[in-house]
C-alpha positions in Angstrom: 102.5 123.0 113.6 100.9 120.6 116.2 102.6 117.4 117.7 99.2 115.9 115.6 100.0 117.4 112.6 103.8 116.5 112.8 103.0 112.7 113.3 100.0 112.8 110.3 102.9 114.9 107.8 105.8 112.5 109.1 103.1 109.7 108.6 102.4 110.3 105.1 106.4 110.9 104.3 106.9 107.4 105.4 104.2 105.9 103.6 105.0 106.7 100.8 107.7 104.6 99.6 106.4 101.9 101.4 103.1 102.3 99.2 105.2 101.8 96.0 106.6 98.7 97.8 103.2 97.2 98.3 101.8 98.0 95.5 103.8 95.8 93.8 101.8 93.0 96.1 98.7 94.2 94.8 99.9 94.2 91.4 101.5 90.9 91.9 98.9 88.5 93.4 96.2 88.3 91.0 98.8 87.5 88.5 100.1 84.7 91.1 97.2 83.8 92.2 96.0 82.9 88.6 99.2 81.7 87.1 100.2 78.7 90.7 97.6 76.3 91.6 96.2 76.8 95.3 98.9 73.9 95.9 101.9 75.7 94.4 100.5 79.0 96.2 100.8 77.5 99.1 104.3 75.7 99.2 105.4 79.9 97.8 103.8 80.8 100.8 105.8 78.2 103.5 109.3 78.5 101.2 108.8 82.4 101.7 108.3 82.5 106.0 111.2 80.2 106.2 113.7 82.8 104.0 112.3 85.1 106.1 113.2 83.6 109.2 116.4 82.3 108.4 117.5 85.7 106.9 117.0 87.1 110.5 119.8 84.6 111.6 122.0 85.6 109.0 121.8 89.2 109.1 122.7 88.4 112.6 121.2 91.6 113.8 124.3 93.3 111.9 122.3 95.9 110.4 121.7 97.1 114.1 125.2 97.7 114.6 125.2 99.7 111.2 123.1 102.3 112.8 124.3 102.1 116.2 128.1 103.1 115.2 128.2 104.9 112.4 128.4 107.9 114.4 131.2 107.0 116.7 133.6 106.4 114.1 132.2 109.3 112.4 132.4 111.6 115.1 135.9 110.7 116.1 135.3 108.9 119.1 137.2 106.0 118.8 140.9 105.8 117.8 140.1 103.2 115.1 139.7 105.4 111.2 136.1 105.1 109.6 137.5 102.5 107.3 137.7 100.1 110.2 134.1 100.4 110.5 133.2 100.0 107.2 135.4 97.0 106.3 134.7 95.6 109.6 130.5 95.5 109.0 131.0 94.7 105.1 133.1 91.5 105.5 132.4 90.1 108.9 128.3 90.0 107.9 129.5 88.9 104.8 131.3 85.7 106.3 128.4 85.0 108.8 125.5 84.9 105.7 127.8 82.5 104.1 128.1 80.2 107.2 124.2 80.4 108.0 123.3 79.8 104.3 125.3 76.9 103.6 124.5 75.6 107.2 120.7 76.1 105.9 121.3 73.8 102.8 123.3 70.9 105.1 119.9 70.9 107.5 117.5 70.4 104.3 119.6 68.1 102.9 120.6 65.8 105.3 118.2 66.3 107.9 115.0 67.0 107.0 114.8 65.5 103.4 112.6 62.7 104.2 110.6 64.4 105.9 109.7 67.2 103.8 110.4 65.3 100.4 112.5 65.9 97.6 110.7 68.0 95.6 109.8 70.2 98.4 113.6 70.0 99.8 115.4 70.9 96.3 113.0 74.0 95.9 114.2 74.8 99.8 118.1 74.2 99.2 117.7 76.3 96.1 116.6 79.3 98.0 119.7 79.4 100.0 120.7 81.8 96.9 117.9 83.8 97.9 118.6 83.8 101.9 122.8 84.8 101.4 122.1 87.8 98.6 118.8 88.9 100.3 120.8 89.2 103.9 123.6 91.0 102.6 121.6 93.4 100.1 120.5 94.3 103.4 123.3 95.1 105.4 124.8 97.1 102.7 121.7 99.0 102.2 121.7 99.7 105.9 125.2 101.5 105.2 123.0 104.1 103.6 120.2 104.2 106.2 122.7 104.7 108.8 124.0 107.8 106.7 120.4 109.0 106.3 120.3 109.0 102.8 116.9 108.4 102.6 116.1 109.4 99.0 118.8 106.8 97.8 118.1 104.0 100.1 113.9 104.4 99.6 114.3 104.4 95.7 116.9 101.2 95.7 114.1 99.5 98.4 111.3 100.6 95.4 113.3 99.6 92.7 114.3 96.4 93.9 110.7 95.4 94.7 109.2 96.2 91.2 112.6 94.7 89.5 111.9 91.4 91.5 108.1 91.5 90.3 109.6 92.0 86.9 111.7 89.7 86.6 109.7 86.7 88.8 107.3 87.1 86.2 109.4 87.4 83.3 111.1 84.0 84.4 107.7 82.3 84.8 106.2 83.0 81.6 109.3 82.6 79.3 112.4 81.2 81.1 112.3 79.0 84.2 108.8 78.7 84.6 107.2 77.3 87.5 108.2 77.9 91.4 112.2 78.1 90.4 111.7 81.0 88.1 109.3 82.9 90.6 112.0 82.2 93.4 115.1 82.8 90.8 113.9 86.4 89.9 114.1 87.2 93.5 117.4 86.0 93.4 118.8 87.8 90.6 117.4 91.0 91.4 118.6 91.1 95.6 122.1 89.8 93.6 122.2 93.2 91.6 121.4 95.1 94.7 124.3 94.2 96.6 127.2 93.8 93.9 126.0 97.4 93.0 125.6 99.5 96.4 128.6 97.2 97.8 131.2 98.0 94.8 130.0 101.7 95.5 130.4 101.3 99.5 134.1 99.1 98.7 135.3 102.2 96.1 134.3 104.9 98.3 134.8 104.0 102.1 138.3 102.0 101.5 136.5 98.6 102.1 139.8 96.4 102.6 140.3 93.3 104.5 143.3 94.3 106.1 141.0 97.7 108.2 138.9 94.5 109.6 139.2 94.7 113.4 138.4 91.1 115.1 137.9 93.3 118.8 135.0 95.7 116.7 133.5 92.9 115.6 132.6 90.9 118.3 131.5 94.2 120.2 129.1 94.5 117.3 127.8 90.7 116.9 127.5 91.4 121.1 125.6 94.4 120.5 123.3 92.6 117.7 122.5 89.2 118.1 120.1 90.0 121.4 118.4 91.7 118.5 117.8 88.8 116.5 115.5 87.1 119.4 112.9 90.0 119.0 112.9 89.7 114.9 112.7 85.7 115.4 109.4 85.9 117.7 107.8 88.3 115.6 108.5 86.3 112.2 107.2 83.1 114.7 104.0 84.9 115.6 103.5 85.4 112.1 104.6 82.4 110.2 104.5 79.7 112.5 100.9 78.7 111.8 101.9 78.2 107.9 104.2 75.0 109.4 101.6 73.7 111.3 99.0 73.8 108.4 101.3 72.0 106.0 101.7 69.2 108.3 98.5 68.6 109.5 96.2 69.2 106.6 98.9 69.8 103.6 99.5 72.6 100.6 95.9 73.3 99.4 94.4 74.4 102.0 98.1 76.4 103.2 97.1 78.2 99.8 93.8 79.5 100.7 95.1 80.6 103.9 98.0 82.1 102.6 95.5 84.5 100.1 93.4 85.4 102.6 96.6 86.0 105.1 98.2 87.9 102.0 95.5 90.1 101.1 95.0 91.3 104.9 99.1 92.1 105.7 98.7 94.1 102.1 96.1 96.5 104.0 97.5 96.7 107.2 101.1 97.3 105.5 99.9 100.4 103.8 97.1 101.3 106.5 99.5 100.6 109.9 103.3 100.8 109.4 103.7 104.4 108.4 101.4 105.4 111.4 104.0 103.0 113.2 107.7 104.6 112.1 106.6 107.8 112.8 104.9 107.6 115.7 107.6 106.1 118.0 110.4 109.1 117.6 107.7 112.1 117.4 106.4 110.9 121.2 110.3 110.7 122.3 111.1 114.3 121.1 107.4 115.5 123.1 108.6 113.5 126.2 112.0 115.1 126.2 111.1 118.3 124.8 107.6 119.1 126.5 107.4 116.3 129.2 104.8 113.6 130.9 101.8 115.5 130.6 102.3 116.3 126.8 103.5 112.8 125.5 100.2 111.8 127.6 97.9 114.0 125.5 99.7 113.4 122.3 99.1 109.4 123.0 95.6 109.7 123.8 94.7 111.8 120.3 96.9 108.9 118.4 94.8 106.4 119.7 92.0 108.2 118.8 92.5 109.1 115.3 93.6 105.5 114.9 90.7 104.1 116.1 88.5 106.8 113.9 90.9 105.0 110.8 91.5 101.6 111.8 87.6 100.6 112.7 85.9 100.9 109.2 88.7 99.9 107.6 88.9 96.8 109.5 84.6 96.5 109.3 85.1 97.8 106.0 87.7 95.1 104.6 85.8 92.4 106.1 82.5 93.3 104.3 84.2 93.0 101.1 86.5 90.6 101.6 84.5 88.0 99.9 84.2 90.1 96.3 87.7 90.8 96.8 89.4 87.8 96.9 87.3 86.5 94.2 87.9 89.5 92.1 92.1 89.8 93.0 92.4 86.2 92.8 89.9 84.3 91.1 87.2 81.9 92.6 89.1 79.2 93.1 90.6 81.4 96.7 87.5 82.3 97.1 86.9 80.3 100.5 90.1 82.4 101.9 87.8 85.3 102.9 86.7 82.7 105.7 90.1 83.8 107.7 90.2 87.4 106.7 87.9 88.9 110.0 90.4 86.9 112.2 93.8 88.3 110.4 92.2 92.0 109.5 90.9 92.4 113.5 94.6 90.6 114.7 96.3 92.7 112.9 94.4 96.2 114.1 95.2 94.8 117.6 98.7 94.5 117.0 98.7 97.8 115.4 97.1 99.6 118.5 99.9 97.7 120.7 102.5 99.8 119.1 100.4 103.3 120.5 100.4 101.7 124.2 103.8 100.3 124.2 105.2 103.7 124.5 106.0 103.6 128.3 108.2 99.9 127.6 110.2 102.3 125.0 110.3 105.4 126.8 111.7 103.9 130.3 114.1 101.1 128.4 112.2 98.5 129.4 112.5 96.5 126.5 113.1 93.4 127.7 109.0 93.4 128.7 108.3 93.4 124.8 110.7 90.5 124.4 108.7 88.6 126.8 105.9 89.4 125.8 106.3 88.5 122.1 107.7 85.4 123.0 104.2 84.4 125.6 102.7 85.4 122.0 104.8 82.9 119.7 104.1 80.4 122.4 100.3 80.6 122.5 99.9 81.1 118.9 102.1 77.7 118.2 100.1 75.8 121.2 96.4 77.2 119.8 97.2 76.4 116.1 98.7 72.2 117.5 95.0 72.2 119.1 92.7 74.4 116.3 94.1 73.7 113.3 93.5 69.5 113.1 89.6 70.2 113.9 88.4 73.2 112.3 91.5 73.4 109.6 92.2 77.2 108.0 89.8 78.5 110.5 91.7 77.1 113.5 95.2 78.8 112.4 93.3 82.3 111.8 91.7 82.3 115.4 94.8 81.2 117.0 96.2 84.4 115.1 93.7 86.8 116.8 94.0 85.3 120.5 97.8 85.6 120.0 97.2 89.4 119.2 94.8 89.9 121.7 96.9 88.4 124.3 100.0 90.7 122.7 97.5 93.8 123.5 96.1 93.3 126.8 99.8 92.3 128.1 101.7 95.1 126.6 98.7 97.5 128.3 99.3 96.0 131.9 103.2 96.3 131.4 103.2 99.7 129.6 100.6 101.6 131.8 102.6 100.4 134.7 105.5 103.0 133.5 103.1 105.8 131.7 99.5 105.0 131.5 97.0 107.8 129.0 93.4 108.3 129.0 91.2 106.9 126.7 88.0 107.9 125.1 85.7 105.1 125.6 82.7 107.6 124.3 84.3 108.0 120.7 85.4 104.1 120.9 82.0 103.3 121.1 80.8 106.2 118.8 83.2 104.9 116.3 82.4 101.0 116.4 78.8 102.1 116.3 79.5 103.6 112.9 81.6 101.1 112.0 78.9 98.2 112.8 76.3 100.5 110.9 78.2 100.7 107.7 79.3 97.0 107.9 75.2 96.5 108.1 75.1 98.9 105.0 77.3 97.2 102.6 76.3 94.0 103.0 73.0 95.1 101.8 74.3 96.4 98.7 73.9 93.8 95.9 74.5 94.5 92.4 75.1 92.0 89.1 78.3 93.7 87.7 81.2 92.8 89.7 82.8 95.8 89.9 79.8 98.1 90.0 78.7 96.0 93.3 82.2 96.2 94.9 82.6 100.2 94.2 79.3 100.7 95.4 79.4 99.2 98.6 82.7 101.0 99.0 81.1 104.2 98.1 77.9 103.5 100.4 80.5 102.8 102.9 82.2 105.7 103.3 79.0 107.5 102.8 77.6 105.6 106.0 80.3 106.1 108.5 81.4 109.8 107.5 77.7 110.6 108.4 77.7 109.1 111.7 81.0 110.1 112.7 80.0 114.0 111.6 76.6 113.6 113.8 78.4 112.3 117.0 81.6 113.5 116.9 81.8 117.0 118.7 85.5 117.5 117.1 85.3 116.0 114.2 82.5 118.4 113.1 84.6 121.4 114.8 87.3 120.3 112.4 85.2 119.8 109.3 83.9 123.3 109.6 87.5 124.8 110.6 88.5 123.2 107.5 85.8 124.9 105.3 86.2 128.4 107.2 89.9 128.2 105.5 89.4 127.2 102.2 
């Protein structure tokens, strides 16, 4: 089997629990969508981004140290039993969620009340439920990652998600119904998780307080919390611009953008983060196992079956966007597929980024990425202060693409620096080419029935680039008919 082959069979294995997971986004936001005004939408939008970035503080990196250790303690390296380890990563995160989600509450309350309101503030302090049972479903679901049981830990991360669907929706329609019963189900459901895996973890790894090792501990948070700086500026790059829009121009147009913003991560997560977990460790074992010149090769072909992917999806997406987001989530979101070119081509940059940060990874250079995504947070924040107050939803999707374009042509300069590749410029351009071509073909497709005119441009789509690709592309024919010859 060929490196190729290896990475497009690791590829799909990741994909597809992470499928099921966002699924449950496509099966969720034209319920959403429909149920929330495009004010509510939006404040589900900004209360979500700040969990998320306050989780990352009170994980405190911990999970990290889960992977990094299990296998000293396991392995007999240390003089300390495998209990130590255990107790010491299931109470100590513990303790630290507690502190950073009660320190969350003291901040809303007391500090930024008047400033965000009351109504907005109580639905913030609730979530602090949401923040402490969230961080430490996912530390003790790390436990099982670090063991590699895979199986286990994929199906509690799927049934989790369509449980907290469940549920959110259950508590809308018929319980608590409004933005507290959306939030509540989330809360119950992350609750389960960890009372469950953590009573299994305490029963079978002699979870005790007395194993708990004050020295292992702070090697651990000294080993982790560097980690959390990385997380932070990747949850800035992506959230920040919700804050910004809220301020400046308030919760109805946040909820457009938020659609259009929600609709485009739901492609890219299915599209781009399986192609991203399995690419990383297959170039490490060619670079150790075959060398430069191989990992060289086996980068180049990545890049160039991503860009024969990731270009008429991205055209693709943005042809349709319009019908879709009328269609997923009804006509009154449907101005959000006025950011959706900006988020869809941002995030295709960002996705490449992870094929030409190889040489940062390979060479430890890590730090550079650090950097680098923090000159991204920066210039996403100062673009969206300047955009966002004169040409509104617009502004915050533009500054979204310069911040990824700037993320790009930085990690290239610092990468290729360490290991550069080729690349094809002749199939780029072949492949854009198409790409513009069937963009031109599907936006002359226009038929009455709504779903007849979005499966046909789709179909005319796929029709349009397939052909090109075939006629200019030397291998892809060679493949095609290599293909045939077997079957």
């Amino acid at each position: 089997m060929s490196d190729i082959q290896r990475l497009m069979r690791q590829s799909s294995h990741y994909s597809i629990a992470h499928i099921l997971v966002v699924i449950t986004g496509f099966i969720s936001f034209p319920i959403l969508t429909r149920v929330f005004s495009v004010e509510d939408y939006g404040i589900i939008g900004l209360v979500t981004a700040t969990v998320s970035i306050v989780i990352a503080f009170a994980k405190f990196g911990l999970q990290n140290a889960i992977v990094r250790f299990l296998e000293e303690f396991k392995s007999n390296k240390r003089d300390e039993p495998a209990a130590t380890f255990y107790s010491t990563l299931f109470f100590g995160p513990l303790l630290i969620c507690a502190a950073v989600s009660f320190l969350y509450v003291v901040v809303i309350k007391l500090i930024l009340l008047s400033l965000l309101g009351t109504k907005l503030a109580s639905l913030l302090a609730f979530v602090a439920f949401l923040i402490f049972f969230r961080s430490v479903s996912i530390i003790v679901t790390t436990f099982l990652r670090a063991e590699q049981k895979t199986k286990l830990y994929n199906l509690i991360g799927v049934v989790s998600q369509y449980g907290t669907v469940s549920l959110s929706l259950l508590f809308i329609f018929y319980l608590i119904k409004g933005l507290y019963g959306f939030f509540f189900g989330k809360i119950f459901v992350q609750a389960i998780v960890f009372f469950i895996v953590g009573y299994l973890l305490y029963r079978k790894y002699q979870i005790r307080l007395r194993y708990f090792s004050k020295k292992f501990f702070k090697e651990a948070v000294y080993y982790s919390f560097p980690l959390v700086w990385i997380e932070f500026n990747f949850l800035m790059l992506t959230f920040a611009d919700r804050y910004i829009i809220q301020y400046f121009i308030g919760s109805g147009p946040l909820g457009i953008y938020t659609a259009g913003y929600n609709l485009s991560s739901y492609l890219s997560n299915i599209l781009f983060v399986p192609l991203d977990l399995a690419v990383f460790p297959l170039y490490m074992d060619i670079w150790v196992k075959k060398g430069e010149a191989a990992t060289k090769e086996f980068l180049s072909r990545t890049l160039r079956i991503f860009l024969l992917l990731a270009l008429p999806i991205g055209f693709g997406f943005v042809a349709i966007s319009k019908e879709l987001i009328v269609l997923l989530a009804s006509s009154k979101f449907a101005m959000a597929y006025v950011v959706i070119p900006y988020i869809v081509s941002g995030t295709i940059l960002f996705a490449a980024s992870n094929i030409f940060k190889a040489g940062l990874l390979i060479y430890k250079k890590t730090s550079f990425l650090t950097l680098i995504m923090f000159v991204g947070v920066v210039m996403n924040v100062i673009l969206n202060l300047l955009l966002i107050p004169k040409w509104g939803i617009i502004g915050a999707a533009f500054a979204t693409f310069i911040a990824y374009l700037t993320l790009l042509v930085l990690t290239i300069f610092a990468a290729f620096k360490e290991l550069s590749f080729p690349i094809d410029y002749r199939r780029f351009f072949i492949y854009t080419f198409s790409s513009v071509a069937m963009f031109i073909a599907i936006k002359s497709i226009s038929l009455e029935s709504q779903i007849l005119n979005l499966s046909g441009k789709i179909g005319v789509g796929i029709i349009v680039y397939s052909l090109l690709v075939f006629i200019f592309d030397k291998e892809v024919r060679t493949l095609v008919f290599s293909w045939l010859r077997r079957r």
